[in-house]
C-alpha positions in Angstrom: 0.0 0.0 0.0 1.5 3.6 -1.1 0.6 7.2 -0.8 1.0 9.1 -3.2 1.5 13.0 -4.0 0.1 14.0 -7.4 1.7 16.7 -9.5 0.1 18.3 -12.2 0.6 20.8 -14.8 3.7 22.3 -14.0 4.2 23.8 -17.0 7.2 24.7 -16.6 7.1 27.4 -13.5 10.1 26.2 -11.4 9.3 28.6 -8.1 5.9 26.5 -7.7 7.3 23.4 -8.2 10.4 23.9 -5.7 7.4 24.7 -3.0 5.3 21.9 -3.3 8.4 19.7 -2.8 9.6 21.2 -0.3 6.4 20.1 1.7 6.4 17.5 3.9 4.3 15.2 3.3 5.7 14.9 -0.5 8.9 14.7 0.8 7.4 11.9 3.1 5.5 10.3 0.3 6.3 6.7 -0.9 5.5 7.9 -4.8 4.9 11.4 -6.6 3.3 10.6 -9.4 3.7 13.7 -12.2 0.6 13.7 -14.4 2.0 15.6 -17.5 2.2 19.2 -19.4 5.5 19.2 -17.3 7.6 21.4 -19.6 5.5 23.8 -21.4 6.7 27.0 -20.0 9.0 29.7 -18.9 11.7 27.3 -17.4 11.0 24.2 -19.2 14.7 22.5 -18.8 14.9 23.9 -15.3 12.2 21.8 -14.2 12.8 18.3 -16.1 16.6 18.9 -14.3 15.0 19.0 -10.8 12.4 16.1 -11.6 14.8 13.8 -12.3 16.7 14.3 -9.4 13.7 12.6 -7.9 14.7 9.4 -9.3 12.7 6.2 -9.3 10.4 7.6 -6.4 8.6 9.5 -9.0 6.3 7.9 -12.2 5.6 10.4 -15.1 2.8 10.5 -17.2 2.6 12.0 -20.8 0.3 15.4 -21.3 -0.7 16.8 -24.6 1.5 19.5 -23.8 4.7 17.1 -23.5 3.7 15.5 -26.9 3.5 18.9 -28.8 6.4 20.0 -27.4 8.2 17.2 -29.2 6.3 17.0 -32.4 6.9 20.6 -32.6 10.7 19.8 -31.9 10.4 16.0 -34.0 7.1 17.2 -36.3 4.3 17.0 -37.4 3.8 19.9 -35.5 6.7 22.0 -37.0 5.7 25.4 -37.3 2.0 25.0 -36.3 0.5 27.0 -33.8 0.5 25.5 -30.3 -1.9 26.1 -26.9 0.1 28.9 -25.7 2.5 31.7 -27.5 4.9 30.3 -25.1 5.6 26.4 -26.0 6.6 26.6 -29.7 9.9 28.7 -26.9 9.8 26.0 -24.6 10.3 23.4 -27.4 13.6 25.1 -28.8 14.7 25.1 -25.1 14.8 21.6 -24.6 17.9 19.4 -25.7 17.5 15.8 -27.5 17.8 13.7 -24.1 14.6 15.9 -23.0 12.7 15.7 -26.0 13.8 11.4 -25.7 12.2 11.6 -22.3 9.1 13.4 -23.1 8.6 11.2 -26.4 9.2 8.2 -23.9 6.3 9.0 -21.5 3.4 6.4 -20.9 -0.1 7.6 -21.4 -1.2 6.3 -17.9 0.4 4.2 -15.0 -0.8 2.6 -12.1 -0.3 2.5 -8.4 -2.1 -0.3 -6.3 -5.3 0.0 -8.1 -5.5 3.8 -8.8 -4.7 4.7 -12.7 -2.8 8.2 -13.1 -3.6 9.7 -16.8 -3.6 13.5 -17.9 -6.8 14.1 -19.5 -8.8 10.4 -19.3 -7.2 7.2 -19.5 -7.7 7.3 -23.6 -7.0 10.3 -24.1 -4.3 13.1 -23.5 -6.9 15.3 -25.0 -10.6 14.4 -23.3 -12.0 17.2 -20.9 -13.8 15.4 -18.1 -15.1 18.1 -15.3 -16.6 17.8 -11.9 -20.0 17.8 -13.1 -19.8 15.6 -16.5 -22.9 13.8 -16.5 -22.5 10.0 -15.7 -22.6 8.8 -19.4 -19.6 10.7 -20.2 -17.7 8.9 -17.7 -19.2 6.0 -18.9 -17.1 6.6 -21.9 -14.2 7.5 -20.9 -13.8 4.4 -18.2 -15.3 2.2 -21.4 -12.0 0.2 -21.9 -10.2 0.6 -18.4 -9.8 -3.2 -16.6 -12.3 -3.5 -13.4 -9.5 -3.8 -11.1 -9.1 0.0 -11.7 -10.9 1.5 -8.8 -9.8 5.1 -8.9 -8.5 7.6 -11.6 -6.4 10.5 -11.0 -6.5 13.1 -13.7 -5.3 16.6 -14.7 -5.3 18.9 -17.7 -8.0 21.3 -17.0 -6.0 22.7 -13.7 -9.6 22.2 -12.1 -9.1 20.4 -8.5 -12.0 18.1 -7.8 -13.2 14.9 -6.4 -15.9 12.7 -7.3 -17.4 9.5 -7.7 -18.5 8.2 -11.3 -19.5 4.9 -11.5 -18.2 2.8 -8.7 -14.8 4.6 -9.0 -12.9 7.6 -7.1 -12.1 10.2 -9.8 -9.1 12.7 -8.6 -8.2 16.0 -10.1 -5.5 17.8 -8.3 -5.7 21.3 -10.4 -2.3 22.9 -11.3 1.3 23.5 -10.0 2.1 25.9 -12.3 -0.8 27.2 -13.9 -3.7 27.5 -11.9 -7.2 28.7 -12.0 -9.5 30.8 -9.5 -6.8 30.9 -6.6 -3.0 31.5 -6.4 -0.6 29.2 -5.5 0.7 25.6 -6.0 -2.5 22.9 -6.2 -1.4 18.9 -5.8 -2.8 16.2 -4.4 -2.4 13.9 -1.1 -3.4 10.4 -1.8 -2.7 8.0 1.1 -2.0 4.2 1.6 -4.8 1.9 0.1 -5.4 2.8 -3.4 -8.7 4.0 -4.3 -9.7 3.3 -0.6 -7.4 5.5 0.9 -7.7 9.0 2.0 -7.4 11.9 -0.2 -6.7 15.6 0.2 -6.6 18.3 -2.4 -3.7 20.6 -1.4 -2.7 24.2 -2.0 0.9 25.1 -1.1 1.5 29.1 -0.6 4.1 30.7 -2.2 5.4 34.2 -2.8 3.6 35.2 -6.1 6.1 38.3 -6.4 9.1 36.8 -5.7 8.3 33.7 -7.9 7.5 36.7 -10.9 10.5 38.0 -10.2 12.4 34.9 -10.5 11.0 33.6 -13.5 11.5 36.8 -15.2 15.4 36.8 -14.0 15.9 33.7 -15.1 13.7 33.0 -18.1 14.6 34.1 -22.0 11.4 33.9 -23.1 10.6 37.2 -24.9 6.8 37.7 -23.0 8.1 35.9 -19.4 7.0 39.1 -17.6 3.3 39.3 -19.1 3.4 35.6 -18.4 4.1 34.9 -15.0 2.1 37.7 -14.1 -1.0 36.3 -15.5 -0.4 32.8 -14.3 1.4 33.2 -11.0 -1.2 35.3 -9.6 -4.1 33.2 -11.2 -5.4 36.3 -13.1 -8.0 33.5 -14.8 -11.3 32.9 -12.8 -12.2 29.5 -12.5 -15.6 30.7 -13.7 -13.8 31.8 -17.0 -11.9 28.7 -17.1 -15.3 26.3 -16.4 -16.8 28.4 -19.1 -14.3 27.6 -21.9 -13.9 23.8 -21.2 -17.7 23.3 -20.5 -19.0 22.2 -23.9 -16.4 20.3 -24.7 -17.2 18.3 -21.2 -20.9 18.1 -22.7 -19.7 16.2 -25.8 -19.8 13.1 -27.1 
């Protein structure tokens, strides 16, 4: 039996992701389990150095962000437009052995009998909210085995949790980027699997300092406009709900 601290969503912001594991009970935690869109942002490199310094403790999971940054990099994304001004930069920043480590990422993993994914188990893609109605769940759990109990997800920085048929569905909102309230959102899961205890967590941080940081140490021409707008959560999580809704509602 393992607990577990989820990380999602980094994107990149290197000041958020030094506080949340500097908390305790990561530090204390058997696994951290990373749940993608890890480098997509002002300090991309900065943060795949200080993730793998976590070694085999922590299990990483593909985001759509990760995969454009190397089809951007690898195609057959070259050139396109990508989510945000910002990653077609964060791509150039990262060296081949980066790019071989995002390309290398599994789509989901498992712990005990909770599955980890970034959007839905079959998709890096698939927005699932709080209040998806049941048949859309339906869907999305249509291929998982039955021994899967639980589903932690990310992708729309939203933190949540519910129940959707039979299983525990997890969504610790954002490291990096989040929406309706500053600082650094993760998740506590603890021994059991999908019968253990969770906690959605919010780890404070300096929002001015962490500006000024990223700004120092980021080349990215728009870092200041950036990390403004994200470090302070400047996006409501009634704007954010409002642009993922109807694609929640479909089929």
């Amino acid at each position: 039996m393992t607990s577990v601290a989820v990380l999602s969503d980094i994107h990149g912001v290197l000041p958020a992701l030094r506080a949340v594991l500097a908390e305790p009970d990561v530090a204390a935690a058997d696994r951290i389990v990373v749940t993608g869109d890890i480098a997509a942002g002002p300090q991309p490199r900065q943060v795949l150095d200080v993730l793998r310094g976590l070694g085999d403790r922590a299990l990483w999971v593909r985001g759509n962000a990760d995969r454009e940054l190397v089809e951007y990099r690898r195609g057959p994304r070259a050139g396109l437009p990508l989510a945000d001004p910002i990653d077609p930069w964060a791509a150039e920043q990262l060296t081949e052995d980066d790019l071989d480590l995002l390309q290398s990422l599994p789509l989901s993993v498992v712990v005990d009998d909770v599955l980890f994914c970034h959007a839905t188990p079959r998709d890096d893609t698939e927005i699932v909210l709080v209040d998806s109605p049941l048949h859309r769940w339906a869907e999305v759990f249509g291929a998982l085995d039955p021994a899967v109990r639980g589903v932690v997800c990310g992708h729309t920085h939203m933190p949540y949790v519910r129940l959707a048929h039979g299983r525990l569905v997890v969504n610790p909102g954002s490291v990096g980027m989040p929406y309706g309230r500053p600082g650094a959102h993760w998740a506590l899961l603890g021994p059991g699997g999908s019968r253990g205890g969770v906690q959605l967590r919010v780890t404070g941080y300096d929002a001015e300092a962490a500006v000024a940081e990223v700004v120092a140490d980021s080349t990215y021409p728009d870092v200041a406009e950036w990390a403004d707008y994200f470090l302070h959560a400047r996006a409501t999580d009634a704007e954010a709900l409002g642009t993922f809704s109807p694609g929640a509602a479909a089929s």
